[in-house]
KEMI-817562 format. One record per residue (C-alpha): x, y, z; residue number from 1; residue in three letters. Coordinates in steps of 0.2 Angstrom, whole numbers. Layout:
BEGIN
<X:X&Y:Y&Z:Z&n:NUM&res:ALA>
...
***
This chain:
BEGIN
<X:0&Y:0&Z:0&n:1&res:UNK>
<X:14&Y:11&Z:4&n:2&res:UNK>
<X:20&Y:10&Z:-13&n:3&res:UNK>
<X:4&Y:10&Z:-21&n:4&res:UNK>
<X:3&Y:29&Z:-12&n:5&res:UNK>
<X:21&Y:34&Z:-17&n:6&res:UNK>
<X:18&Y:28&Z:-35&n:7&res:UNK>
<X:0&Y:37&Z:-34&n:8&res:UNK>
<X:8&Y:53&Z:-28&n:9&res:UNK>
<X:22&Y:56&Z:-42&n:10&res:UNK>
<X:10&Y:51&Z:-56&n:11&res:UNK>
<X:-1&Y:65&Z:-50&n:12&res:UNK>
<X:15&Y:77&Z:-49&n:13&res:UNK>
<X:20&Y:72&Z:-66&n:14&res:UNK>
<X:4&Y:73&Z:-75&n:15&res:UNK>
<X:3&Y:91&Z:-64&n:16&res:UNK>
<X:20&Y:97&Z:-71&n:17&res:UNK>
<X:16&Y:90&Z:-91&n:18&res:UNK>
<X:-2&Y:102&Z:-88&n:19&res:UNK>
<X:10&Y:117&Z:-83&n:20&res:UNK>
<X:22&Y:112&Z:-97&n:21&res:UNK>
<X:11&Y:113&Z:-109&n:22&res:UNK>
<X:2&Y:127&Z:-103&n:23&res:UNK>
<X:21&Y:135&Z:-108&n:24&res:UNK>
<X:20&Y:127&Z:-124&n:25&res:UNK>
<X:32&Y:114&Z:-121&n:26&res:UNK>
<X:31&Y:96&Z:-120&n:27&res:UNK>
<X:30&Y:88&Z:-103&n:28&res:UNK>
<X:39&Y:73&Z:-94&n:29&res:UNK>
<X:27&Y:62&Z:-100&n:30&res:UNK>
<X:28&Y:69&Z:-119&n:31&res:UNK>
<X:46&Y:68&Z:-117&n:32&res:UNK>
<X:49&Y:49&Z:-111&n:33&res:UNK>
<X:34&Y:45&Z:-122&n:34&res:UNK>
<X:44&Y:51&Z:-137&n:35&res:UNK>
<X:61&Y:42&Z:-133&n:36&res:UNK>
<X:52&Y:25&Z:-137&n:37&res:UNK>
<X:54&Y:29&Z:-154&n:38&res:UNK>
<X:62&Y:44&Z:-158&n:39&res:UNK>
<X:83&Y:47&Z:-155&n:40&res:UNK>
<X:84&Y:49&Z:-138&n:41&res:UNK>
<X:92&Y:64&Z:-129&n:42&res:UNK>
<X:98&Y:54&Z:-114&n:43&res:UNK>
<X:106&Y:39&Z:-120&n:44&res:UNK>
<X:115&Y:36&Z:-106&n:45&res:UNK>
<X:103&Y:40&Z:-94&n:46&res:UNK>
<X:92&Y:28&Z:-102&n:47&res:UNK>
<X:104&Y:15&Z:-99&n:48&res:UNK>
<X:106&Y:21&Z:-80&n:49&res:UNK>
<X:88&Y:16&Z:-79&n:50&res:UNK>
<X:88&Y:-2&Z:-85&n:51&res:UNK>
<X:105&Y:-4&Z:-74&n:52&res:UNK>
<X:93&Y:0&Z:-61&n:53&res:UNK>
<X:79&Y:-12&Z:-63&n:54&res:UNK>
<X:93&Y:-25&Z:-69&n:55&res:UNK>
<X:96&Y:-28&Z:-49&n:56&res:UNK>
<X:83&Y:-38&Z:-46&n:57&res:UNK>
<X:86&Y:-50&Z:-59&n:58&res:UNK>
<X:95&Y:-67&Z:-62&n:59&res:UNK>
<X:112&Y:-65&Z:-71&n:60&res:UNK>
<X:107&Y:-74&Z:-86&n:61&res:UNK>
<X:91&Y:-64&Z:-87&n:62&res:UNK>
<X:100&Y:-50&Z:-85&n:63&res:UNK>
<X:114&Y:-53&Z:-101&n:64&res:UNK>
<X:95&Y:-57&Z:-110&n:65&res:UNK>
<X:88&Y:-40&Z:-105&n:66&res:UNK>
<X:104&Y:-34&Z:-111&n:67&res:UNK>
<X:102&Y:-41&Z:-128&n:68&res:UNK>
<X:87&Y:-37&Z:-131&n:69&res:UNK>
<X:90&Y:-17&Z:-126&n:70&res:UNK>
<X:106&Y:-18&Z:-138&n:71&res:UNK>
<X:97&Y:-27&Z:-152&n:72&res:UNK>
<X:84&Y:-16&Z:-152&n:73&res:UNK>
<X:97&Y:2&Z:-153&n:74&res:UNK>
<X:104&Y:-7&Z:-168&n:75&res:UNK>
<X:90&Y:-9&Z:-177&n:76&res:UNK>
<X:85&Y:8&Z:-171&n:77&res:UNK>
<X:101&Y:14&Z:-178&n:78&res:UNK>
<X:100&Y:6&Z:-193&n:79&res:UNK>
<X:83&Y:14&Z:-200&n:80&res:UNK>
<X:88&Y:30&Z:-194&n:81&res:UNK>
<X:105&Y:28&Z:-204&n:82&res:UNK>
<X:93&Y:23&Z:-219&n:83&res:UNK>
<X:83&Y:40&Z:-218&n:84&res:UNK>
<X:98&Y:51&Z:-213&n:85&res:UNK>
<X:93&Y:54&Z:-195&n:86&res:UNK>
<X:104&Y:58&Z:-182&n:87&res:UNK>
<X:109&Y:42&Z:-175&n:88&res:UNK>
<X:108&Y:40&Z:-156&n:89&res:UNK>
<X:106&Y:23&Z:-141&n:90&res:UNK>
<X:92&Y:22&Z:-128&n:91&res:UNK>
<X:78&Y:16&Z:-135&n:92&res:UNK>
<X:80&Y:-2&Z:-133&n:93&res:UNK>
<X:84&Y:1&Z:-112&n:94&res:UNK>
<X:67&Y:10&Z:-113&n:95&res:UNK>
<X:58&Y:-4&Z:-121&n:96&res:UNK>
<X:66&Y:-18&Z:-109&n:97&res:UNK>
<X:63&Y:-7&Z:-93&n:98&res:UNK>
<X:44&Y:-4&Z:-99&n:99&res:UNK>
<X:45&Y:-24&Z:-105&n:100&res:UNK>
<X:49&Y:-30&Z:-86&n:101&res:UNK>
<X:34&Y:-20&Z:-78&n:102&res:UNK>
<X:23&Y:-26&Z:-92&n:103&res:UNK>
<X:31&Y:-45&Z:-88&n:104&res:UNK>
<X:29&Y:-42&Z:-69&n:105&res:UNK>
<X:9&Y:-39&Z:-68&n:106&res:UNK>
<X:6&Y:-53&Z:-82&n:107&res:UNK>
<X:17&Y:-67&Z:-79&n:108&res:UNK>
<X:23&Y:-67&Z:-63&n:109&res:UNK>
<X:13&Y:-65&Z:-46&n:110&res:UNK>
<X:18&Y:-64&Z:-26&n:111&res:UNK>
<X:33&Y:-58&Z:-22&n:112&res:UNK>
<X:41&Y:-58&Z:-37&n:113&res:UNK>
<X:28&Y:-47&Z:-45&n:114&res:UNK>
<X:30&Y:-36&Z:-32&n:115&res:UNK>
<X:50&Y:-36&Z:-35&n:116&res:UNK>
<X:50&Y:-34&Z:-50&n:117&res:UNK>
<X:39&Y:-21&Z:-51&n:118&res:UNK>
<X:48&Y:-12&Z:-39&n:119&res:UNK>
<X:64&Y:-12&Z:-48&n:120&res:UNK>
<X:56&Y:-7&Z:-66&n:121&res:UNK>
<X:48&Y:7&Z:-56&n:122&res:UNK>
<X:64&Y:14&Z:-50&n:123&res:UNK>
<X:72&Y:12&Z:-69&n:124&res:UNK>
<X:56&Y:22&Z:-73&n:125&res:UNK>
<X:58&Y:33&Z:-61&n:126&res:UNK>
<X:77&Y:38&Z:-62&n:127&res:UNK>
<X:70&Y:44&Z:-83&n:128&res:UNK>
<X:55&Y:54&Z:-74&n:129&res:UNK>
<X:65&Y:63&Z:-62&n:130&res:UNK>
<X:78&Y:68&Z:-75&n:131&res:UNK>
<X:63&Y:74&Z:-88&n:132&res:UNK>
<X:54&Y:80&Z:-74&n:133&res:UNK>
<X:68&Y:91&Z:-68&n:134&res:UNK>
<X:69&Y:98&Z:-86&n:135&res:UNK>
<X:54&Y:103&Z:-84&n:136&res:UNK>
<X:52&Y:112&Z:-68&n:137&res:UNK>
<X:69&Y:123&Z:-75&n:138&res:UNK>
<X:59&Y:128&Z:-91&n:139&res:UNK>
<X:46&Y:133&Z:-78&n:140&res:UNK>
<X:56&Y:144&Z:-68&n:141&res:UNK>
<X:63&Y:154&Z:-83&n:142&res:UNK>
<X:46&Y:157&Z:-89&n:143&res:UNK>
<X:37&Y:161&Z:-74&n:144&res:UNK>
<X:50&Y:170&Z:-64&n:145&res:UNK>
<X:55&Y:184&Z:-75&n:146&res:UNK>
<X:67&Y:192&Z:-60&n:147&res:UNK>
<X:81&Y:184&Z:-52&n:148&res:UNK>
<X:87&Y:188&Z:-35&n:149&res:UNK>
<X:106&Y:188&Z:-40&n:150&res:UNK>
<X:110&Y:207&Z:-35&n:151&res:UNK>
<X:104&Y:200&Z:-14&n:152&res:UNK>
<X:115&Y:183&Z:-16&n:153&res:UNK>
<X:132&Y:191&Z:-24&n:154&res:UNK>
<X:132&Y:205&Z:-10&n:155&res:UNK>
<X:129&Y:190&Z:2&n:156&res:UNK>
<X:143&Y:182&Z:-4&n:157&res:UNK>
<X:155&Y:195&Z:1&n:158&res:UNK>
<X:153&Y:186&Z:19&n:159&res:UNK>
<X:162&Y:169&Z:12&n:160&res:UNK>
<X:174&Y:179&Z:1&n:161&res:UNK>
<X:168&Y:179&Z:-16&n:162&res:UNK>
<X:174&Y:162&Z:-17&n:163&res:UNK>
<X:166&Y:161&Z:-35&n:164&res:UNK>
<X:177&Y:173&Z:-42&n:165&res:UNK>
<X:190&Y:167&Z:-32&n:166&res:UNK>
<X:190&Y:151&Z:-40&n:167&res:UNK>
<X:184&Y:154&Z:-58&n:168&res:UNK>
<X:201&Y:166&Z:-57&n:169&res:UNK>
<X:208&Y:149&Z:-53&n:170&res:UNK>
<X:199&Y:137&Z:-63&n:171&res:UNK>
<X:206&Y:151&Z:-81&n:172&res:UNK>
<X:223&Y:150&Z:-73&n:173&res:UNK>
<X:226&Y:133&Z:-77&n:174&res:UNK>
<X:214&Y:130&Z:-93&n:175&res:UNK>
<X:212&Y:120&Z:-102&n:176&res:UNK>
<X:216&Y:105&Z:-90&n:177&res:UNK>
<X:205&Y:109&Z:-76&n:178&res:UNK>
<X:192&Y:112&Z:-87&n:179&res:UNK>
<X:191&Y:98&Z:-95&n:180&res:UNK>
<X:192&Y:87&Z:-80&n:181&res:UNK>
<X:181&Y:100&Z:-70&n:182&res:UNK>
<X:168&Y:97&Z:-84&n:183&res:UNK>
<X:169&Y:80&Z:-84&n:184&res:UNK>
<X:169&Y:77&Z:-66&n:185&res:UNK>
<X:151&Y:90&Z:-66&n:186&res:UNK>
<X:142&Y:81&Z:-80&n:187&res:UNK>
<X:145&Y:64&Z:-75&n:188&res:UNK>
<X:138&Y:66&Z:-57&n:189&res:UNK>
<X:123&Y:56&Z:-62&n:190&res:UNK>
<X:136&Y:41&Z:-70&n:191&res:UNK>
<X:145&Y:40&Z:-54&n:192&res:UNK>
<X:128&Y:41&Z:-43&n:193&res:UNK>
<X:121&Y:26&Z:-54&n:194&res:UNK>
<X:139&Y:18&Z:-50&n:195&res:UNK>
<X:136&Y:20&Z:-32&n:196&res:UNK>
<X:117&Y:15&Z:-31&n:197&res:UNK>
<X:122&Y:0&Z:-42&n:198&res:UNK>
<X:136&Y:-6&Z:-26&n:199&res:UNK>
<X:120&Y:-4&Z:-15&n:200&res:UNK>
<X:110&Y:-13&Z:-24&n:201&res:UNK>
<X:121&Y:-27&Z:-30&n:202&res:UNK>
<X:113&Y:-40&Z:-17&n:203&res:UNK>
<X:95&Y:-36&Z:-21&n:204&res:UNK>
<X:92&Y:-51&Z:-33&n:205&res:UNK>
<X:98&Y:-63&Z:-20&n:206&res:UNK>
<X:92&Y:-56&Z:-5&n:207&res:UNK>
<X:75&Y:-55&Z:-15&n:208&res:UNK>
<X:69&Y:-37&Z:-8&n:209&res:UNK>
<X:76&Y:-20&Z:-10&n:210&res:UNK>
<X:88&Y:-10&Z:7&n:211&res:UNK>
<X:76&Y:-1&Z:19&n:212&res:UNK>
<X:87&Y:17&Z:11&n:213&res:UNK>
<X:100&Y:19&Z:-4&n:214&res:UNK>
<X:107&Y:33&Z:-14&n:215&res:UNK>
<X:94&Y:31&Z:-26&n:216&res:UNK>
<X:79&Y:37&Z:-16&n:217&res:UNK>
<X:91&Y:53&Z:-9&n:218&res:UNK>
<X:95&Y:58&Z:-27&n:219&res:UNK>
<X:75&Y:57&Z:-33&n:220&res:UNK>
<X:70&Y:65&Z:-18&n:221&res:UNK>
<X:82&Y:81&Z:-19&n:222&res:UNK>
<X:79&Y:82&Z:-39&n:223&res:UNK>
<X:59&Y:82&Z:-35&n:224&res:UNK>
<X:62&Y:96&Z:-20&n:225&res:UNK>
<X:76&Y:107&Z:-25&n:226&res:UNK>
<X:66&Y:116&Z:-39&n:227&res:UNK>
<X:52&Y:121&Z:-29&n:228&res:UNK>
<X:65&Y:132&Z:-18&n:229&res:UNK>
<X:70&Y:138&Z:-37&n:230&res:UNK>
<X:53&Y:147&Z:-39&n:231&res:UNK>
<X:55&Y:154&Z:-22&n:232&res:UNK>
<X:73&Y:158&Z:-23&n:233&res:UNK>
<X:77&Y:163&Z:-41&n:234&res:UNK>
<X:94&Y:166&Z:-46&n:235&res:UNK>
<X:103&Y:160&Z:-62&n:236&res:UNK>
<X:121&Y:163&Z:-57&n:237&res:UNK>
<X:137&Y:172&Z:-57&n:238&res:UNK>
<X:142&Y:169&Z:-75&n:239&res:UNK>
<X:126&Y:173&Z:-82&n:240&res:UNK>
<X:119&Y:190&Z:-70&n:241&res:UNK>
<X:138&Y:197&Z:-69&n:242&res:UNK>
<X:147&Y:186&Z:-85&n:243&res:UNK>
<X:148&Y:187&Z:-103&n:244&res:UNK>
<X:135&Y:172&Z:-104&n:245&res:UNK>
<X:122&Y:183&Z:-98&n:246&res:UNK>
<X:124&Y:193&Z:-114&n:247&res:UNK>
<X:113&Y:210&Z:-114&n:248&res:UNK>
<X:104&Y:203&Z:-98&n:249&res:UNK>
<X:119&Y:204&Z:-88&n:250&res:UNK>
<X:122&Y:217&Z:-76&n:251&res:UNK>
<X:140&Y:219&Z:-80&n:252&res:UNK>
<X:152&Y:209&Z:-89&n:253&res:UNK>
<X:165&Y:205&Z:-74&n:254&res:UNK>
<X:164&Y:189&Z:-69&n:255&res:UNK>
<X:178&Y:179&Z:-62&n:256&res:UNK>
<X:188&Y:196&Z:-65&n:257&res:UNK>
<X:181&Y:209&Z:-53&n:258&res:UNK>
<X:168&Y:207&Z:-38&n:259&res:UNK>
<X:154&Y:215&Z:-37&n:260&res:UNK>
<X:152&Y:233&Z:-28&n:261&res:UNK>
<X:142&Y:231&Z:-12&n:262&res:UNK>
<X:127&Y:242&Z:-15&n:263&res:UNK>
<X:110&Y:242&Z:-9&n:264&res:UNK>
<X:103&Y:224&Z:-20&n:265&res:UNK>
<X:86&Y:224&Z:-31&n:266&res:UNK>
<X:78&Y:210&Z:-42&n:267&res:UNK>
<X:83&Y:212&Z:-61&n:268&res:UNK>
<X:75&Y:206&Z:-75&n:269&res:UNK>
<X:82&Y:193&Z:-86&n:270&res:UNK>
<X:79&Y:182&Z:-101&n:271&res:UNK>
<X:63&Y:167&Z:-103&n:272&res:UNK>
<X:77&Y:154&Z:-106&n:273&res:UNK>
<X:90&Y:153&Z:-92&n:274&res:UNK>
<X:85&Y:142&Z:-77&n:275&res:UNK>
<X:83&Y:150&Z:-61&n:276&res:UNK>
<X:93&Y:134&Z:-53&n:277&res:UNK>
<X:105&Y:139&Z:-41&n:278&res:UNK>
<X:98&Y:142&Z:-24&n:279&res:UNK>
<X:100&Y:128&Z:-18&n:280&res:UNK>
<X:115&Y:122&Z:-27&n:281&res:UNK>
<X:109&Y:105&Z:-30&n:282&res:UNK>
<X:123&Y:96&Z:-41&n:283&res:UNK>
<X:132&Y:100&Z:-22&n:284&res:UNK>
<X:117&Y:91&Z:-13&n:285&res:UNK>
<X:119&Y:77&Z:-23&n:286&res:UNK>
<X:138&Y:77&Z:-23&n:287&res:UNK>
<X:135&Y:77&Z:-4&n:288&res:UNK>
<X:124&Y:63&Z:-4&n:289&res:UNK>
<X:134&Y:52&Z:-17&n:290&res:UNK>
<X:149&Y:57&Z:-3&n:291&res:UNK>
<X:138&Y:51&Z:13&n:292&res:UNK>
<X:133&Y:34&Z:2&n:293&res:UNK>
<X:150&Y:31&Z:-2&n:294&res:UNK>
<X:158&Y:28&Z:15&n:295&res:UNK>
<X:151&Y:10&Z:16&n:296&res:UNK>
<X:159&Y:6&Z:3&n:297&res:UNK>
<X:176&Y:0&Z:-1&n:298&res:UNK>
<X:191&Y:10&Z:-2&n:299&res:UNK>
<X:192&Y:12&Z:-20&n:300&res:UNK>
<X:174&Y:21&Z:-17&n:301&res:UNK>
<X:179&Y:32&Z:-4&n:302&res:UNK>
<X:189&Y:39&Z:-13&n:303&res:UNK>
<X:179&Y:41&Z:-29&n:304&res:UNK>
<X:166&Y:49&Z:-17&n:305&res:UNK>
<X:179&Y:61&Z:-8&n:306&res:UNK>
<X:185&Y:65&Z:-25&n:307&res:UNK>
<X:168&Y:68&Z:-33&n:308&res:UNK>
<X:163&Y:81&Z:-20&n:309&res:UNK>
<X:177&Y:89&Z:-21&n:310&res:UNK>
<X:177&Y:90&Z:-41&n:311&res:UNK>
<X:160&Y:95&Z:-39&n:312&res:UNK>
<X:161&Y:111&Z:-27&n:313&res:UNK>
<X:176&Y:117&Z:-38&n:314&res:UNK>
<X:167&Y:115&Z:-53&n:315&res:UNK>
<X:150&Y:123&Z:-49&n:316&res:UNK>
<X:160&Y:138&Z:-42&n:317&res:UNK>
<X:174&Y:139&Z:-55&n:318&res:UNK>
<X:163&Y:139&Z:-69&n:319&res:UNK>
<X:151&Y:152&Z:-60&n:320&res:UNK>
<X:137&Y:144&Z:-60&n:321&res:UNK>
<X:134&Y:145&Z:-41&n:322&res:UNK>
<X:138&Y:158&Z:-28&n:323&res:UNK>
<X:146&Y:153&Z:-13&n:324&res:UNK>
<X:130&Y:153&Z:-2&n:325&res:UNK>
<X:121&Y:141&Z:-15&n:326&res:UNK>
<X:134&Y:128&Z:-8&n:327&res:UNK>
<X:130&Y:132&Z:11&n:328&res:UNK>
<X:111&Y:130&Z:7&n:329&res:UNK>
<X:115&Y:113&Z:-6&n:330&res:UNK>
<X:123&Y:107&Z:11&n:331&res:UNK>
<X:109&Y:110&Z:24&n:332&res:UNK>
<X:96&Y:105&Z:10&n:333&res:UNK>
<X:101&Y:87&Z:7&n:334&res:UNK>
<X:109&Y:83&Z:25&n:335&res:UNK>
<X:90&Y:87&Z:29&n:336&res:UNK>
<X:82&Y:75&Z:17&n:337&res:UNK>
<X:96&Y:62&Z:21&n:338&res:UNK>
<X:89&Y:64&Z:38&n:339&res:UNK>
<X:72&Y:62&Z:35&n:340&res:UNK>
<X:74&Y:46&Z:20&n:341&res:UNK>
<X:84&Y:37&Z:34&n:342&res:UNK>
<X:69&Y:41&Z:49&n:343&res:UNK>
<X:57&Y:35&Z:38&n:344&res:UNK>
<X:67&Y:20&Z:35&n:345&res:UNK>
<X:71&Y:14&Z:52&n:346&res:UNK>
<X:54&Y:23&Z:59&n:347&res:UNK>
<X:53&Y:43&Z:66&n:348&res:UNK>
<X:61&Y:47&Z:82&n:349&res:UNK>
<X:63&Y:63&Z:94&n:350&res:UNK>
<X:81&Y:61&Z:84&n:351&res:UNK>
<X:75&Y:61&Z:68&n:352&res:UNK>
<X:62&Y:74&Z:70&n:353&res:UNK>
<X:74&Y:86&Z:80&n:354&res:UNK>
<X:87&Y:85&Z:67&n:355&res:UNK>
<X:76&Y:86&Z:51&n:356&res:UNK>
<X:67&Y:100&Z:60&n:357&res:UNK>
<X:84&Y:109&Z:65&n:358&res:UNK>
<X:89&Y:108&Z:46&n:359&res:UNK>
<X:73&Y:114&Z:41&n:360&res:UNK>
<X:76&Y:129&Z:50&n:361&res:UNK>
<X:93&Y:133&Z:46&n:362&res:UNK>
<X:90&Y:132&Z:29&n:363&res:UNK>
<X:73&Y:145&Z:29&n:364&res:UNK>
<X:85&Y:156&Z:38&n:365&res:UNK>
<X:98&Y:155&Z:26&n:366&res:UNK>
<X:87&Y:160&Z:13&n:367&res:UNK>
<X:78&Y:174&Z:23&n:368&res:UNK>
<X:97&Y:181&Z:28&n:369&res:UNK>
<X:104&Y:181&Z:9&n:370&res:UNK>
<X:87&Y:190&Z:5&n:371&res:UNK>
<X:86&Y:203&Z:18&n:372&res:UNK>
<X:102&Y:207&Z:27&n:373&res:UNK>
<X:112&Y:203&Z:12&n:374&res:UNK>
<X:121&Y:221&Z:14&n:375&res:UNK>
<X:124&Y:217&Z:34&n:376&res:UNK>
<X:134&Y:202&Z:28&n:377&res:UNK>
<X:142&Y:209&Z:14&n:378&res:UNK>
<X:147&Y:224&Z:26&n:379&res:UNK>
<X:154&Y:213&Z:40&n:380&res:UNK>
<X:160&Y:197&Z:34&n:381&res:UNK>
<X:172&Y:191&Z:49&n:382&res:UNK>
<X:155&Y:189&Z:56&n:383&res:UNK>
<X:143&Y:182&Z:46&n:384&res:UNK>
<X:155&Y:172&Z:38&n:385&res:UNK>
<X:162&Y:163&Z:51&n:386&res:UNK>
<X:142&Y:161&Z:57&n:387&res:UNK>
<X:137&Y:153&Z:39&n:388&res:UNK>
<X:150&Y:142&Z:41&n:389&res:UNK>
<X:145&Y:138&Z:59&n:390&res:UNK>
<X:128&Y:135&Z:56&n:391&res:UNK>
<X:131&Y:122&Z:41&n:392&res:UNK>
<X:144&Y:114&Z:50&n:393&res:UNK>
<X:131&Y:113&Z:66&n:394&res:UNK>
<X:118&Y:103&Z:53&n:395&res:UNK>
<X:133&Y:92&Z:47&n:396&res:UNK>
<X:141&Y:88&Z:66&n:397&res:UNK>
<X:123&Y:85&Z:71&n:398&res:UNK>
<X:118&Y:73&Z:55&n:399&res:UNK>
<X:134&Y:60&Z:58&n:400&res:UNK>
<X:130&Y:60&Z:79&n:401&res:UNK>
<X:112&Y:55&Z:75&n:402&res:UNK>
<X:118&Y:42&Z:59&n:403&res:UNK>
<X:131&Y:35&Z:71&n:404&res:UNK>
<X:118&Y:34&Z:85&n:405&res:UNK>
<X:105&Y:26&Z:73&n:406&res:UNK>
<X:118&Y:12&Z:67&n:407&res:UNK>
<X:114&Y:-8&Z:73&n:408&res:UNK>
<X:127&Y:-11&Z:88&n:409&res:UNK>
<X:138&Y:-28&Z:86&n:410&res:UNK>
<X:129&Y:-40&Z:95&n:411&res:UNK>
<X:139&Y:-47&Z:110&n:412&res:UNK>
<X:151&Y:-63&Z:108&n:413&res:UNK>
<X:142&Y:-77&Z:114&n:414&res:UNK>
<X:150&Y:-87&Z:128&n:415&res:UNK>
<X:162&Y:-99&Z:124&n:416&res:UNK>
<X:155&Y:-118&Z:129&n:417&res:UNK>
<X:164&Y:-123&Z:145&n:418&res:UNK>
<X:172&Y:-137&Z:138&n:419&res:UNK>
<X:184&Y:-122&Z:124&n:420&res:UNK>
<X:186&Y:-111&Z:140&n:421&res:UNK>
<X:195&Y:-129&Z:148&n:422&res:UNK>
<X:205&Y:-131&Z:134&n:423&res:UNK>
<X:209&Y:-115&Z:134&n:424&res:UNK>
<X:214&Y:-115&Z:151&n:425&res:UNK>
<X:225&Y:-131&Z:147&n:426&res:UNK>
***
């Protein structure tokens, strides 16, 4: 039943979000994944994410069949499209065989394993919907939020340093090499989170049931919540408000090279194309959470994960497409929903409910102090940026004493018979 909700809930939000979209005269998500059944795809890879996904909770030899099939189908795909001179691209086939299984589940299978497998074709599905649906909710925000808040988070950003422009100096400074690493490391965030959920997932198909939380069910949730703070919070960013990108839009053309003047802030104006997308920075709430998720695993994938994060704030700064602040708020944001996935995993607690509600808090302040005392912080930054640092740092030391708290204690040795404590003795 609990399922049946969840499942109920995001279909209603989707077919809400394809009304809005087309409203906009735009396709929707549903338009969208509908499309890539036949048409080239835009998401290859993605696509192929998605089957990964719903891969887990079958056999191996089923799984070199689904395979198979998801290839066969992208080279006949390709074929006809090279026959009418299309653009050739891969996906289709993953779509068919993640569509395929749920088809397969509710007809030929029953019990558990209808349930099972129903479960992990819904999660393929749903990794596609979220990244559609995001697409979505970003054409939203530029269309119905014609002014963006930028002038209010640059001055605030004088508390942290101007770290933006601090690091895009850096990031130019040793280009072309940091870029290309940078830009790799920053569109592949959704490869290596697949990566990671895939190590968590490895044992489903034996086990024959899904873990209670994975990285899988953080990312989703972060990429259905962040927008809505978007149309709240509207900013586009650095390189865009104060860079060349931001063409006749643009306040000034000065980005990474000069800061702005700390001035009384006011909306501006700006295009019906760029996303409002930066408050919260959420490629560094998912960094975070594909940092959190990969401590369990092995070595190799701590690193990976250290390095991820680490990749990930440099590039979303360095290539100014987030102010300082937008990583504070990223932080808080996901440490939050973290909290909450894993209470409603293991059950809520006065824990739980303390530290989602402390999160909450702290990021709804956040947001009201870059808004309104944006020219306080600006003014006095060995104050407020030594508190924006505290306060995220309060959320983070709070999360790993609650997480460490909510971990299963090793059950006790048992006693040794008495006969092994008399051999022992001799």
């Amino acid at each position: 039943m609990l399922w049946a909700a969840v499942g109920v809930a995001v279909l209603g939000f989707v077919v809400a979000l394809e009304f809005a979209a087309r409203h906009y005269g735009s396709p929707g998500p549903i338009t969208k994944t509908s499309r890539e059944l036949i048409f080239a795809p835009s998401s290859g890879p993605l696509l192929y994410a998605g089957l990964a996904l719903t891969l887990v909770v079958l056999s191996w030899r089923r799984r070199f069949v689904a395979v198979g099939v998801a290839v066969g189908i992208d080279v006949v795909f390709s074929v006809v499209r090279l026959a009418a001179g299309a653009r050739v691209e891969f996906g289709n086939g993953a779509l068919w065989v993640v569509l395929g299984c749920a088809v397969f589940a509710v007809t030929r299978r029953t019990g558990p394993d209808r349930t099972l497998l129903l479960k992990g074709a819904g999660l393929g599905l749903l990794l596609v919907a979220g990244h559609k649906t995001g697409d979505t909710w970003l054409l939203i925000t530029s269309m119905t939020r014609p002014e963006v808040l930028d002038p209010y988070v640059a001055t605030a950003d004088h508390a942290l340093g101007d770290p933006s422009w601090v690091v895009g100096r850096m990031v130019e400074a040793t280009d072309p090499v940091s870029s290309h690493v940078l830009g790799a490391v920053y569109g592949q965030l959704p490869l290596a989170a697949a990566i990671v959920g895939l190590y968590q997932l490895r044992n489903v198909a034996v086990e024959r049931r899904f873990p209670g939380h994975h990285l899988v069910r953080t990312f989703l949730a972060v990429g259905l919540l962040g927008p809505a703070i978007y149309m709240i919070f509207p900013v586009v960013g650095p390189v865009f408000a104060y860079g060349a990108d931001g063409g006749q839009w643009a306040v000034a053309s000065m980005w990474p090279d000069t800061s702005p003047a700390i001035t009384a802030p006011g909306s501006i104006r700006f295009d019906e194309i760029t996303p409002r997308n930066c408050m919260p920075s959420l490629h560094t709430a998912w960094a975070t959470a594909l940092f959190i998720h990969s401590r369990k695993g092995s070595r190799f994938m701590r690193f990976a994960g250290t390095f991820w994060l680490i990749a990930t704030l440099t590039a979303t700064l360095g290539f100014g497409y987030h102010y300082g602040v937008d990583l504070v708020a990223g932080v808080v944001f996901v440490l939050t929903i973290e909290t909450a996935m894993r209470a409603f995993d293991r059950g809520w607690d006065r824990r739980g409910v303390c530290l989602v509600a402390y999160g909450a808090t702290v990021f709804v302040l956040l947001l009201i102090s870059y808004r309104f005392l944006a020219v306080e912080m600006a003014e006095h930054p060995w104050v407020f940026g030594p508190l924006l640092l505290v306060a995220m740092s309060s959320v983070i030391a709070a999360f790993v004493r609650t997480t460490r708290l909510w971990e299963p204690k090793a059950a006790p040795a048992a006693e040794r018979p008495e006969r092994d404590r008399q051999l022992l003795a001799v």
